[in-house]
C-alpha positions as CSV (number, residue, x, y, z in Angstrom):
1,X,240.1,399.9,-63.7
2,X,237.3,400.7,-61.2
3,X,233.8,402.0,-61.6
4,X,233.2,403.9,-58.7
5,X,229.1,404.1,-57.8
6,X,228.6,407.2,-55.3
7,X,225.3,406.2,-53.4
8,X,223.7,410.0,-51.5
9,X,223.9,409.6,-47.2
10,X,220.7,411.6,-46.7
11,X,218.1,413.5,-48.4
12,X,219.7,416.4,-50.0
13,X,222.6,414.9,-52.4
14,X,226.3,416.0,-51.5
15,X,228.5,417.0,-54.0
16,X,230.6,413.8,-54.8
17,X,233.6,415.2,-55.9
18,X,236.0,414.8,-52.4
19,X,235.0,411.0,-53.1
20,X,235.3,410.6,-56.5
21,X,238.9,412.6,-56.1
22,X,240.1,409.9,-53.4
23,X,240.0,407.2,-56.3
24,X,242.6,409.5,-58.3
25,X,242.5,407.8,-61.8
26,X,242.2,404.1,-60.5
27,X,237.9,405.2,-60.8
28,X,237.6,405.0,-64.7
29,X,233.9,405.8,-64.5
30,X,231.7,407.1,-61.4
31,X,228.7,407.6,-61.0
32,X,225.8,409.3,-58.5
33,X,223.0,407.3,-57.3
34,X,220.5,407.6,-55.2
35,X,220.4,404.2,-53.1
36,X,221.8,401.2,-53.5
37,X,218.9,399.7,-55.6
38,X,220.3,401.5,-58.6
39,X,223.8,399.7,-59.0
40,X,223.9,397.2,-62.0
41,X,227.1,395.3,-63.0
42,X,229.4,397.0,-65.0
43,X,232.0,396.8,-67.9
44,X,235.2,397.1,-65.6
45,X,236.6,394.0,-63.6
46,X,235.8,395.8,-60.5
47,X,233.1,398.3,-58.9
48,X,233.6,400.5,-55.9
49,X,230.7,401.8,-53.6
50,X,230.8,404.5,-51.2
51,X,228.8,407.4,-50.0
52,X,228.6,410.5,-50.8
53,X,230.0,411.7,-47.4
54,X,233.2,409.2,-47.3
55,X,236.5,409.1,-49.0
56,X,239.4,407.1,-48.6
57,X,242.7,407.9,-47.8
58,X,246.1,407.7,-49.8
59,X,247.4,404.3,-48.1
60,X,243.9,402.6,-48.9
61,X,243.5,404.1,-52.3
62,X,247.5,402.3,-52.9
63,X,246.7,399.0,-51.8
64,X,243.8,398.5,-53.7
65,X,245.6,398.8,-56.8
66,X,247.5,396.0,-55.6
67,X,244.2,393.7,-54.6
68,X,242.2,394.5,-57.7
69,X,245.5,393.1,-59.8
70,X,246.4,390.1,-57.2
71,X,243.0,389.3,-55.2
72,X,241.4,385.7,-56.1
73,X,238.5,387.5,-54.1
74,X,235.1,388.6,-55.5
75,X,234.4,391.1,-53.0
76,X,236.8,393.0,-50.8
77,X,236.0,394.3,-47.1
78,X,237.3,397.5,-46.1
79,X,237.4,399.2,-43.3
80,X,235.7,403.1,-42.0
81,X,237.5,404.6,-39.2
82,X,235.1,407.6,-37.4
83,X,236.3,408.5,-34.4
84,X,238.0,405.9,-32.1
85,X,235.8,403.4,-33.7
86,X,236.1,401.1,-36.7
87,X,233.6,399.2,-38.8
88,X,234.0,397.1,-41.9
89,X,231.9,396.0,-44.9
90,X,231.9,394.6,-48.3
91,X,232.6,397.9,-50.7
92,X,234.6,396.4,-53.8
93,X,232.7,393.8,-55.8
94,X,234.2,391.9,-59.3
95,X,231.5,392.9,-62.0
96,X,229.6,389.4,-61.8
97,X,228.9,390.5,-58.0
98,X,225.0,391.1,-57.4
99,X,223.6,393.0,-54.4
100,X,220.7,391.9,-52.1
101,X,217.6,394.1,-51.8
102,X,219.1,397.8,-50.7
103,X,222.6,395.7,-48.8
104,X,225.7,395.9,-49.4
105,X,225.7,392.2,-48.9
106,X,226.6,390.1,-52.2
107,X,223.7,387.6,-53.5
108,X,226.2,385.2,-54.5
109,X,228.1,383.2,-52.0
110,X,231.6,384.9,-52.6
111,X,235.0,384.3,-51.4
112,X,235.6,387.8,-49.2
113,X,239.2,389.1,-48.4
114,X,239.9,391.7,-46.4
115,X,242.2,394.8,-47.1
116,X,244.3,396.1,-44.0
117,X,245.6,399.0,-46.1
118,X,244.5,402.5,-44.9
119,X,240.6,403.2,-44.7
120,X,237.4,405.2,-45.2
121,X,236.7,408.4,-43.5
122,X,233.8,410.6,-43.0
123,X,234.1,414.0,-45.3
124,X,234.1,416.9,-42.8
């Protein structure tokens, strides 16, 4: 359904599996890399990126089996809660998607949609 690419926070690689876990079985493939240079298109419909310090919580990981079936969009935006504070950025990408240059930002102009369901938190 969803290849999951785990990209490491800092120097010293965390173990990925709290993230990789978060996905449930909706990641059908995941793999560690160590920036975001290293992520190629892929075989599934969809690819997921997070760090190796975030997962995402049961409401978010539910919805997203509902956009990846119903979404016209090539990239999805979700949002990271950490503290009082939210932020948002482009983390699901259909397989066609390319990245800039170390971004998260598509090359492609792409039609973005956003997904209001649950959100990405820091691992403790």
């Amino acid at each position: 359904m969803i290849t999951l690419f785990v990209v490491q926070s800092c120097a010293d690689a965390k173990d990925p599996t709290k993230t990789i876990d978060s996905f449930g079985p909706m990641a059908s493939e995941a793999h560690q890399v160590a920036n975001l240079d290293e992520i190629n298109s892929t075989a599934n419909d969809w690819y997921a990126i997070l760090y190796d310090n975030e997962c995402i919580d049961e409401q978010l990981k539910e919805g997203l089996k509902v956009f990846i079936t119903q979404s016209n969009a090539d990239a999805l935006v979700l949002f990271k809660k950490r503290g009082d504070t939210a932020f948002k950025s482009p983390r699901l990408f259909r397989r066609h998607i390319t990245l800039g240059d170390n971004t998260l930002m598509p090359e492609q102009n792409v039609r973005f949609e956003t997904v209001l369901n649950g959100w990405i938190h820091d691992i403790d």
